[in-house]
C-alpha positions, 0 to 999 in steps of 0.5 A: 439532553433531556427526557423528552429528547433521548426518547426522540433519539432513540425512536430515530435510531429505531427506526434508521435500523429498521429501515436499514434491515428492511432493504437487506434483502434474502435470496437464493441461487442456483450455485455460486461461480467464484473466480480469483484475481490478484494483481498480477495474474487474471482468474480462469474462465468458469461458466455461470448460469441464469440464477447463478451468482458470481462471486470475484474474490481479490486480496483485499489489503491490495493498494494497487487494485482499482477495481474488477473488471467482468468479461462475460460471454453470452451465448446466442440464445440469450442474444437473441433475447435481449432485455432478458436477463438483469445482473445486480451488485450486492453490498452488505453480504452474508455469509462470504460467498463459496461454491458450497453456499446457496442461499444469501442476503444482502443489500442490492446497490446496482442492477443492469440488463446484458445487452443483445451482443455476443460479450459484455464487460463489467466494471466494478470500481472498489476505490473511490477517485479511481480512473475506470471509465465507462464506455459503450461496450462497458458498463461502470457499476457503483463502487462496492466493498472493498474491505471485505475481499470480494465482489458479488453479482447474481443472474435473474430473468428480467420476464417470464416467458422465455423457452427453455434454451434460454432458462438452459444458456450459460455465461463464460466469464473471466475477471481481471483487476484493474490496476491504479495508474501508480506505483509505490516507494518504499525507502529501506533503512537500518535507520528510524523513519521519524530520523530522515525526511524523504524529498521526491522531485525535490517535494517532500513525501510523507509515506503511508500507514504501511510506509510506501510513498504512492507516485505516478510512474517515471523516473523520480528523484529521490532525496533522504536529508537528516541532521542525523545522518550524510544526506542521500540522493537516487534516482528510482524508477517507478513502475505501475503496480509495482513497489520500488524499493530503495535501500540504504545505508545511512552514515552518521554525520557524527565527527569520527574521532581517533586518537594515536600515541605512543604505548604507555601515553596515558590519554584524556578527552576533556577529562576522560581517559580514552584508549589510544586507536578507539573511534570516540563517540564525540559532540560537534566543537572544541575538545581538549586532548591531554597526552601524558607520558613519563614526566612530559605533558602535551595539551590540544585543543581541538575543534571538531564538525559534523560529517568529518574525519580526525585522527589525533596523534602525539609523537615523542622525538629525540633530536640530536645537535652536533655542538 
């Protein structure tokens, strides 16, 4: 690059940085309202006033959350003023929102007036390709931080003017999570994951950085091939927002070898000397057994396969003729 066009580049990141800080914008409220949800319990109901701010907080590695969902109640005071007060969804907030903190900044991504009715909801997707939709009794806003583990809206008059039973109103608002309409798979095992492939519905199913395979709910086939280990077939059943754990107990497919002579034989597996009733660690094909005792000799070639049994005996007889 040169001279004339690293100055250029730096000018532009310049003033991208500039313009970036100059829409962060710094405010203060009255109290912050937090709330907590999680994926399976809703939070309680707090109440929130005008120039208050809400913060709804959510485990934030949560894989099942789709986004939140704001039930606010309004008073009649505020009903009867309708257009009155705006919400407004904040991104890029500092610092993580308490009920001990008052002043903010962040950058405003969303605003929205409460309409002239008794309730309202508000929800807030926090994954992209999520299944929230908007109706006419809720309000779809942008999709906000999820990484962060929380949510921030704040209260504001929309005009001047308006008597003090209104300046006075409050809020009661409640949150809950909305769940993704999938649940998860998570294939148990002693043995590595790179060893096995896992088939759902006879399609193979890669699983994700924190090893669960995402699936619509219902009643799945699964399959776990190897060329290490006996293959496995389940039927699981998965539920919405819920991990469904299938465990199992991987058999080798190696030959399973035992060897059984008389005390005192000295035995050998192609060239090794084996003890006679240890399970030998043996390769797929053809092995030869040697059998030693006393002066006598007994040789076996034997063919061995994946994923079967043998048992190798000698026996020594004394036959007995009547002449």
């Amino acid at each position: 690059m040169s001279a004339l066009g690293k100055k250029l580049f730096l000018v532009t990141v310049l003033l991208l940085t500039a313009a970036a800080i100059s829409s962060a914008e710094v405010f203060r409220v009255k109290k912050t309202v937090c709330l907590e949800v999680s994926e399976s319990s809703n939070s309680e109901s707090k109440k929130c006033g005008i120039n208050d701010c809400l913060a709804i907080k959510f485990p934030a590695a949560s894989i099942f959350i789709q986004g939140v969902e704001i039930s606010v109640k309004i008073p009649q005071a505020l009903a009867n003023y309708r257009n009155t007060i705006i919400y407004s969804l904040y991104n890029n907030v500092s610092p993580v929102p308490t009920e001990k903190n008052i002043d903010y900044s962040g950058t405003e991504i969303y605003s929205g007036l409460y309409p002239g009715q008794l309730s309202w909801t508000i929800a807030v997707p926090l994954a992209k390709g999520n299944t929230i939709k908007s109706s006419p009794y809720a309000d779809k806003t942008l999709i906000a931080e999820k990484a962060r583990g929380f949510v921030l809206l704040r209260n504001q008059l929309a005009m001047k003017g308006v008597p003090q039973s209104v300046l006075d109103a409050e809020f009661e608002v409640s949150a809950k999570a909305i769940l993704a309409d999938f649940g998860a798979l998570k294939v148990v095992s002693s043995a590595d994951a790179g060893e096995y492939t896992v088939y759902v519905d006879e399609k193979p199913a890669a699983p994700n950085e924190s090893g669960l395979i995402l699936l619509k709910p219902g009643k799945r086939s699964v399959s776990v091939v190897s060329d290490k280990f006996r293959n496995e077939s389940r039927s699981v059943m998965i539920e919405q927002a819920q991990i469904s754990e299938l465990n199992l107990d991987l058999q080798s497919v190696a030959p399973a070898v035992r060897v059984r002579a008389p005390e005192g034989t000295k035995i050998f597996v192609d060239g090794n000397e084996v003890q006679a009733g240890e399970a030998l660690d043996l390769e797929a094909g053809e092995h030869i057994f040697k059998f030693n005792l006393g002066g006598y000799e007994v040789t076996k070639k034997v063919a061995i396969q994946n994923g079967k049994s043998y048992n190798v005996s000698v026996n020594v007889d004394a036959s007995v003729k009547e002449e």
